[in-house]
C-alpha positions as CSV (number, residue, x, y, z in Angstrom):
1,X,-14.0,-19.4,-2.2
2,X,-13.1,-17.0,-4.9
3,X,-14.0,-13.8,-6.4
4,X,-11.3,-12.8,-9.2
5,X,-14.3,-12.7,-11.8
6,X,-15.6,-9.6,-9.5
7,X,-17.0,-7.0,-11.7
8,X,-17.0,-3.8,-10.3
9,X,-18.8,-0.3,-11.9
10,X,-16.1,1.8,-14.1
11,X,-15.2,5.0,-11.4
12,X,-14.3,8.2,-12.2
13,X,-10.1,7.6,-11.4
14,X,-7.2,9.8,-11.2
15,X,-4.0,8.4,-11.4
16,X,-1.1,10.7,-10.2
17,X,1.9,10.6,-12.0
18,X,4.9,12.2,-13.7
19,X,8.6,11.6,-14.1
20,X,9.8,14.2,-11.7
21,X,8.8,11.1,-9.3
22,X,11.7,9.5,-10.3
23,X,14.0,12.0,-8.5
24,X,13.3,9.8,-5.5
25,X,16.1,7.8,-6.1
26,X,18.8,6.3,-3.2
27,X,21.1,5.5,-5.7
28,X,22.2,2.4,-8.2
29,X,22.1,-0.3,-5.9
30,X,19.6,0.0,-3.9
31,X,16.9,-2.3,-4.0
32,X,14.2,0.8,-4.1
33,X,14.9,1.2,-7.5
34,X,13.0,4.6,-9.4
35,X,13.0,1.6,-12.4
36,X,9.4,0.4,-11.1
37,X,7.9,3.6,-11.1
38,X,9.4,3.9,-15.1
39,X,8.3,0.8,-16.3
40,X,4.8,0.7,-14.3
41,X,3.7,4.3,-15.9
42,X,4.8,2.6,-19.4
43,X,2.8,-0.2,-18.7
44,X,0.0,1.1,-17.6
45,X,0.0,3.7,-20.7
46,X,0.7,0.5,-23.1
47,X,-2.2,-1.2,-21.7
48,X,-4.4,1.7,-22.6
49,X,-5.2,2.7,-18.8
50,X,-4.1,6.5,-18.8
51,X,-6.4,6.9,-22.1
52,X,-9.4,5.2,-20.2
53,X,-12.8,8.0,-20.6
54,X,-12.6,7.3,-16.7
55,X,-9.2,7.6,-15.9
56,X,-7.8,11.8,-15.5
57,X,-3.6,11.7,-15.0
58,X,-2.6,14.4,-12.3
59,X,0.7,15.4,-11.5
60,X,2.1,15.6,-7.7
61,X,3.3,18.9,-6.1
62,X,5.9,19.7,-3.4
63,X,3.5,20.3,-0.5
64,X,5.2,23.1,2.5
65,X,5.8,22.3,5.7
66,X,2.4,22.7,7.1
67,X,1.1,20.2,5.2
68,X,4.3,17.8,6.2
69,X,4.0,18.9,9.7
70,X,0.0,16.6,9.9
71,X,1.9,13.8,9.9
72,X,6.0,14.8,10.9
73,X,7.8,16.7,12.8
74,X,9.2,19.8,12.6
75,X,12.5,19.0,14.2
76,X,12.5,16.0,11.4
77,X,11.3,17.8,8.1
78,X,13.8,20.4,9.1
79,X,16.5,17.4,9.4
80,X,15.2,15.9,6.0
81,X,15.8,19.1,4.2
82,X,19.2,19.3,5.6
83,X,20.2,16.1,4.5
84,X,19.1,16.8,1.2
85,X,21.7,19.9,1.2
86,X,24.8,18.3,2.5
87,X,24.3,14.4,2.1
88,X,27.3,13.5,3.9
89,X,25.9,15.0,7.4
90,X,23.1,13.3,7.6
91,X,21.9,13.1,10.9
92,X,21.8,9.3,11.4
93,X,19.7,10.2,15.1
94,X,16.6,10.7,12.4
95,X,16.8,7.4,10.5
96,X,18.8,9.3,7.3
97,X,22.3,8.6,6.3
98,X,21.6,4.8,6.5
99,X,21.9,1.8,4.6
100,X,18.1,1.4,4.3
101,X,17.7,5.0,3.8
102,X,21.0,6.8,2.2
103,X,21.2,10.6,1.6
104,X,20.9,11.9,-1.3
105,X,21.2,15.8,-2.8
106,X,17.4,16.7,-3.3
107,X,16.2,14.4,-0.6
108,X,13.6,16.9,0.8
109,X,12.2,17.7,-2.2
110,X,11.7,14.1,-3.6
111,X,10.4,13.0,-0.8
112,X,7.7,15.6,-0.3
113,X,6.8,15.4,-3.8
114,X,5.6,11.6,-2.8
115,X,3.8,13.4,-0.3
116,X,2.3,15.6,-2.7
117,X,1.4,12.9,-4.7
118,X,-0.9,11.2,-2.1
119,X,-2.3,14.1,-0.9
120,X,-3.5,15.2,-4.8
121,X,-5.3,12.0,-4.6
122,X,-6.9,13.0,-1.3
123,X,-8.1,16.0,-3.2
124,X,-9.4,14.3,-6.7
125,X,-11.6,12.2,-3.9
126,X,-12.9,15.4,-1.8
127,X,-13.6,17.6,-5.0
128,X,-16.0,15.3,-6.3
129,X,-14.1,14.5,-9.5
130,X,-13.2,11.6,-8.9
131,X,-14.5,8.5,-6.7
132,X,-11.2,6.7,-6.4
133,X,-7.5,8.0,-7.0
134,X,-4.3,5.8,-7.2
135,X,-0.9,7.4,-6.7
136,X,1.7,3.7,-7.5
137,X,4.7,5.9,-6.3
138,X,3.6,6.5,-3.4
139,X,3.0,4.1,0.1
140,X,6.2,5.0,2.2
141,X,4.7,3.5,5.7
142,X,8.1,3.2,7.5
143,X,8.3,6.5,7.5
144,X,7.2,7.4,11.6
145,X,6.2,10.7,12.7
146,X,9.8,12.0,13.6
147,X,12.3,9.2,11.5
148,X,12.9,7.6,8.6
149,X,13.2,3.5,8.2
150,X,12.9,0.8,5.4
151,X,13.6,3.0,2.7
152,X,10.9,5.7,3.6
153,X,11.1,9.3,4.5
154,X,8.1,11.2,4.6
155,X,4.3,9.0,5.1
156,X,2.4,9.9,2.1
157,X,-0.2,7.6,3.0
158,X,-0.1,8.7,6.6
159,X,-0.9,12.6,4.8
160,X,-3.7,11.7,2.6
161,X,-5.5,10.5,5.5
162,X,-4.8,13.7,7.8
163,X,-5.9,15.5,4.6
164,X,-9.5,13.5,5.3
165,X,-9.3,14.0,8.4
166,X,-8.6,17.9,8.1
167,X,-11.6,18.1,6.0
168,X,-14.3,16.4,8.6
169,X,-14.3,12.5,8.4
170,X,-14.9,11.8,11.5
171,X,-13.4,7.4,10.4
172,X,-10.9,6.9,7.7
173,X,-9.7,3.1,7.4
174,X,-6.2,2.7,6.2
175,X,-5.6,-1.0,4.8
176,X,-1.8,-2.5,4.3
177,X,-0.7,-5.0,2.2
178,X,2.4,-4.9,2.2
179,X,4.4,-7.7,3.2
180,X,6.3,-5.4,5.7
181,X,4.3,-4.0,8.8
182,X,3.3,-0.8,8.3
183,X,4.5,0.6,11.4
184,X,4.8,4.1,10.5
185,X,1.2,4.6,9.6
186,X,0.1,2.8,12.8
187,X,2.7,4.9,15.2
188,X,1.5,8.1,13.6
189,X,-2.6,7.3,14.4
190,X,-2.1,5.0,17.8
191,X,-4.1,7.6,19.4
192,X,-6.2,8.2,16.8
193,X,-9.8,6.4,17.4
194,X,-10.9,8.5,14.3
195,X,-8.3,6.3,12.1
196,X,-8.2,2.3,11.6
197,X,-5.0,1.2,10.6
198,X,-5.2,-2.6,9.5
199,X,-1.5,-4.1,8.1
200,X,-1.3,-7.8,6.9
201,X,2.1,-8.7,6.6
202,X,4.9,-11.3,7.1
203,X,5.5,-11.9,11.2
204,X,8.1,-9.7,12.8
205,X,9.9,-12.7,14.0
206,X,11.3,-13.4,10.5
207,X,11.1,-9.9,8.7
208,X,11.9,-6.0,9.0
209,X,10.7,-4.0,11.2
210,X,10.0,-6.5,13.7
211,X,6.6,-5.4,14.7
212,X,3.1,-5.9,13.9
213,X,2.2,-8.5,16.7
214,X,-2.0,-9.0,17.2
215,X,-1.7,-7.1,20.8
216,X,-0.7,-4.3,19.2
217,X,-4.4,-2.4,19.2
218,X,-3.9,1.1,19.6
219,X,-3.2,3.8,22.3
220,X,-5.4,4.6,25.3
221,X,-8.7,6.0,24.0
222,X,-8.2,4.3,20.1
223,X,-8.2,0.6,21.4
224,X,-9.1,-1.7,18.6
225,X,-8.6,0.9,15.6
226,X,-4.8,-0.5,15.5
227,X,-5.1,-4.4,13.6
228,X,-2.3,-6.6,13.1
229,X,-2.3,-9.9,11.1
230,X,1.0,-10.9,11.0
231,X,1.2,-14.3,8.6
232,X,4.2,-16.9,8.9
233,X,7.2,-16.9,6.3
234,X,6.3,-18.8,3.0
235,X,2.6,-18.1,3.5
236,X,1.4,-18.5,-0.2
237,X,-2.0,-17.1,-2.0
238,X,-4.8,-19.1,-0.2
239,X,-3.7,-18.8,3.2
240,X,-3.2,-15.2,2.7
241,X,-6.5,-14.6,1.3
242,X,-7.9,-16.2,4.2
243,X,-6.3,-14.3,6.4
244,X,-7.1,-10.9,4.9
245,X,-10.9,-12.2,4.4
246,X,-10.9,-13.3,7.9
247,X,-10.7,-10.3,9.3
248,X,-10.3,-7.0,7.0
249,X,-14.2,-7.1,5.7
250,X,-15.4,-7.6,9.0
251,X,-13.7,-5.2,10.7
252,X,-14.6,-2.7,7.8
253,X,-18.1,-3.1,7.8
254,X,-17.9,-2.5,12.4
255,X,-15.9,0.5,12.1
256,X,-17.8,1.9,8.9
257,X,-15.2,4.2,7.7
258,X,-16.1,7.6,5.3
259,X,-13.2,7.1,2.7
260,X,-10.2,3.6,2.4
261,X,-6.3,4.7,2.2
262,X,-4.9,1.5,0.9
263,X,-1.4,0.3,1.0
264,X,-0.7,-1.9,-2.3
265,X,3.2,-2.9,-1.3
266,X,4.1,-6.1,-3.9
267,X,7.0,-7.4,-2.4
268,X,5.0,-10.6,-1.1
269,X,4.9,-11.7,-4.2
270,X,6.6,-15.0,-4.4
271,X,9.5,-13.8,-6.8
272,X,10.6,-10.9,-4.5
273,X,14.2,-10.3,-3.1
274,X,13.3,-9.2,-0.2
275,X,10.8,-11.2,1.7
276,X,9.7,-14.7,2.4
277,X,5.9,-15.1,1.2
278,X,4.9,-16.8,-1.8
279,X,2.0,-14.5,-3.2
280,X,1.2,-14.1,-7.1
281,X,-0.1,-10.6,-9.2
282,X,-3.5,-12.5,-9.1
283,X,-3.6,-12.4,-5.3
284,X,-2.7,-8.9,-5.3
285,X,-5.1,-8.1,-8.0
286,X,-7.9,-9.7,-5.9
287,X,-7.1,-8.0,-3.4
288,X,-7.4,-4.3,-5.1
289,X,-10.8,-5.6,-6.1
290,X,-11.8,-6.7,-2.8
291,X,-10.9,-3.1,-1.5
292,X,-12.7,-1.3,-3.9
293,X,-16.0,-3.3,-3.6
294,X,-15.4,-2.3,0.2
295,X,-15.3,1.0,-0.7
296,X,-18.4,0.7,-3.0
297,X,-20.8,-0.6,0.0
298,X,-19.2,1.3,2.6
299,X,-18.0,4.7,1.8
300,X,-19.8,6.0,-1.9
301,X,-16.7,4.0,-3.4
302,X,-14.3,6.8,-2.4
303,X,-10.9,5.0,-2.2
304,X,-7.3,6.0,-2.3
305,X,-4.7,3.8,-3.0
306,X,-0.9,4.4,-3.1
307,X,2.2,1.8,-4.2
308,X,4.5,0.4,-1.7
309,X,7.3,-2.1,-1.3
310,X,8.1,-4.2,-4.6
311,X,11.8,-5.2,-5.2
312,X,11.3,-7.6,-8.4
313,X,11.4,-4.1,-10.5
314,X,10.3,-5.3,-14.1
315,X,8.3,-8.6,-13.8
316,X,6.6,-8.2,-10.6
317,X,6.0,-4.6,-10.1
318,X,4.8,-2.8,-13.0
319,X,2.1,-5.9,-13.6
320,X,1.0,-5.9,-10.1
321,X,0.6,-2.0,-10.0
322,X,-1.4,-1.8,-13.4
323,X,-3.9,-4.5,-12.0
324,X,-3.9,-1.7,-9.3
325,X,-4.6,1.2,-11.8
326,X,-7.2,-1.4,-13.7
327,X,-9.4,-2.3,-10.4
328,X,-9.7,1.3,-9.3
329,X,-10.5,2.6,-12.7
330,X,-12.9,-1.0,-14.0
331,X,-9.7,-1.1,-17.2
332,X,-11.0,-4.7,-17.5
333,X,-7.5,-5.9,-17.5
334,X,-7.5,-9.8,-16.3
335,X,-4.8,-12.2,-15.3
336,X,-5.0,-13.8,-18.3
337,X,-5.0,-10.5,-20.5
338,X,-1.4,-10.5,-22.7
339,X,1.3,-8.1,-22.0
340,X,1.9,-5.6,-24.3
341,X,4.3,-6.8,-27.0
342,X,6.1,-3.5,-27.3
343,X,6.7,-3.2,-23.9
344,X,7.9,-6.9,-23.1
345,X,10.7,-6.0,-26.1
346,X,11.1,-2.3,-24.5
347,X,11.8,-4.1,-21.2
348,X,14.6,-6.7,-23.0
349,X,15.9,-4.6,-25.1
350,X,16.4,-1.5,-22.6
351,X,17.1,-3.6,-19.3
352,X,17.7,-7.4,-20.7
353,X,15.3,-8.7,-18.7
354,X,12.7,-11.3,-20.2
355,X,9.8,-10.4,-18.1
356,X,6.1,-12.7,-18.3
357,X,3.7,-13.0,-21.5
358,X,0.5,-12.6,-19.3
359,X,-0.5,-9.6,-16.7
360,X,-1.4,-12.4,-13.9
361,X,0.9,-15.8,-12.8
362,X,-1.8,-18.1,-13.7
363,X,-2.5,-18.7,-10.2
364,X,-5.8,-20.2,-8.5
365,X,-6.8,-17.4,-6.0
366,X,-9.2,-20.1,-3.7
367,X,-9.6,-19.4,-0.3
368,X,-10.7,-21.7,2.2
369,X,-13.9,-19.3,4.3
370,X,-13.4,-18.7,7.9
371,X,-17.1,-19.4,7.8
372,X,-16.0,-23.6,7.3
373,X,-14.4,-23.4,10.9
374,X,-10.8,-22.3,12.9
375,X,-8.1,-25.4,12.6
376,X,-5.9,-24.3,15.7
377,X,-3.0,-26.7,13.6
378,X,-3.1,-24.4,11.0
379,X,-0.1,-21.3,11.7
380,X,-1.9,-19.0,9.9
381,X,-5.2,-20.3,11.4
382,X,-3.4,-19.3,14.7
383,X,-2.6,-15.7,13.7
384,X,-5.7,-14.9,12.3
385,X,-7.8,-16.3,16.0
386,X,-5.1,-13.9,17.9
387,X,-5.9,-10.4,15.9
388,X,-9.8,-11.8,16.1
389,X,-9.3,-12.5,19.8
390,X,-7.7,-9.0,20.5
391,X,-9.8,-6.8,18.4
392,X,-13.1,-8.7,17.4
393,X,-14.5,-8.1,21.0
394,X,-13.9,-4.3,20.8
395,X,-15.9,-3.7,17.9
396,X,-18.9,-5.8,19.4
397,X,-17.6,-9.0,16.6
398,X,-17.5,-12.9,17.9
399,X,-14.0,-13.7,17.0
400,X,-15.2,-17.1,16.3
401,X,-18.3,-16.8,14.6
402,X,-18.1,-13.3,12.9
């Protein structure tokens, strides 16, 4: 089964960005690299996106505490700030100071400003203005209510959704595709039967942070609004799309959520450093597309989607991010649409990397239905039949029929 040739209606977008976003930076060698943000915006702008009659570019803002303090705490923004001031005393108790998440002068502020990023979005959606809003530099999900973890300090994600909530949704549904669990955003709502948090990723038995199992469904009072699909190492583009079409649309149309927070990490992708999955840009695309038609018959199309993980900085990222930008705003960009000349040379000349001639890897996005019937020799068959098992029944859904 496929749907990449998925037309969807061209939505008012606004896509936050500006270079100040760059300032959240751990340093030369780490693998979170400000580089993606860089060359995504000048892809995205070479591809004619930002000058789309849809598309409106807004710039984030460094929200206060308050507005930190829906999601964090206190004790921890004020920790945070500190670091940011004297880098070497990081309190290491909080998750700062790390390897995964060095110190840096400025930390607070760049971090916020992430925040701030996610939770304009929130606002483009509730004004009216716009139906769907993409912030790429955002999507820090490690980041837990009181530490920081896998490169992550404050949840902007985890804020644009309190933001919805603050202003009366009453079901908000947060999808993650990152290949990392996205354990911060799920810890922060566990008790939240107002909030869905659904995370496909890589199992914790072979990848950071170790979590995401399919009996982990939520605190007392918000069972079933936590859902877990966590997909064996080298999992590649079918059996992924099964997976997420095995249980995310279902679960989406029970819970009939007001607004989608989406989660668009690219480090699955089959050329990342970091992971063990084998996905392309066109599964990643498809699955932007398959988000926003959710959004379209369940919630008026509103729709937020932020960035994530993404370690392949110049040949995975800024491709995979611009289908992003494309699908929310209908920019008609394709798999098999060229990459901009100038900025393949820009990219060469600048960084010496030779990065690919088309937006998409030429991949064939077919997914075998769950509809055909469950294989219990298939891994991933066995994954998906455990998060159906668990949550299915909660939402009044027949984990093997529905």
């Amino acid at each position: 089964m496929t749907s990449s040739g998925l037309s969807l209606p061209a939505m008012p977008t606004t896509v936050i960005w500006h270079e100040s976003m760059l300032a959240y930076n751990f340093g030369p060698s780490h693998p979170m690299s400000p580089l993606r943000l860089d060359l995504t915006a000048r892809l995205a702008r070479e591809l004619g996106l930002f000058d789309l009659p849809t598309v409106s570019l807004a710039e984030p803002f460094v929200p206060d505490d308050d507005r930190l303090a829906t999601v964090h705490d206190r004790a921890y923004i004020a920790a945070v700030r500190a670091a940011g001031e004297a880098p070497a005393a990081a309190d290491q108790a909080y998750g700062l100071g790390t390897e995964d998440t060095p110190a840096f002068a400025g930390m607070h502020e760049a971090s916020a400003r992430l925040v701030g990023g996610s939770v304009a979005a929130a606002e483009a959606v509730l004004s009216g203005g716009s139906v769907h809003a993409v912030n790429f530099a955002g999507g820090m999900h490690h980041a837990g209510r009181g530490k920081a973890a896998g490169f992550c300090v404050y949840n902007d994600a985890a804020a644009a959704v309190a933001r919805f909530l603050e202003a009366g949704a009453s079901r908000v549904l947060y999808i993650d595709a990152d290949a990392h669990h996205g354990d911060g955003t799920q810890q922060i709502f566990w008790d939240d039967p107002r909030v869905m948090t659904i995370s496909i990723h890589e199992s914790g038995l072979s990848l950071f942070p170790g979590t995401g199992f399919a009996n982990e469904t939520g605190g007392p009072g918000a069972e079933g609004t936590a859902v877990n699909v966590a997909v064996p190492a080298g999992t590649s583009d079918a059996g992924w799309l099964r997976a997420f079409h095995a249980v995310v649309p279902q679960l989406a149309q029970a819970f009939a959520p007001e607004v989608i927070v989406s989660q668009h990490g690219c480090d699955g992708h089959a050329e990342d450093p970091l992971t063990n999955l084998r996905l392309s840009v066109d599964t990643q695309r498809q699955a932007a597309l398959t988000i926003a038609d959710l959004a379209g018959q369940l919630c008026e199309g509103r729709w937020v989607a932020t960035g994530g993980g993404g370690y392949n900085v110049a040949s995975v990222v800024p491709r995979s991010w611009a289908m992003l930008i494309s699908a929310a705003a209908n920019g008609g960009i394709r798999c098999s649409t060229p990459v901009p000349g100038a900025w393949r040379q820009y990219v060469q000349e600048k960084h010496g990397i030779t990065v690919p001639e088309l937006m998409g890897d030429g991949a064939d996005t077919w997914w075998r239905s769950w509809e055909v019937g469950y294989d219990p020799n298939d891994a991933i068959d066995r994954t998906v039949m455990a998060t159906r098992k668990e949550v299915f029944p909660l939402h009044g859904l027949d984990p093997w029929f529905d």
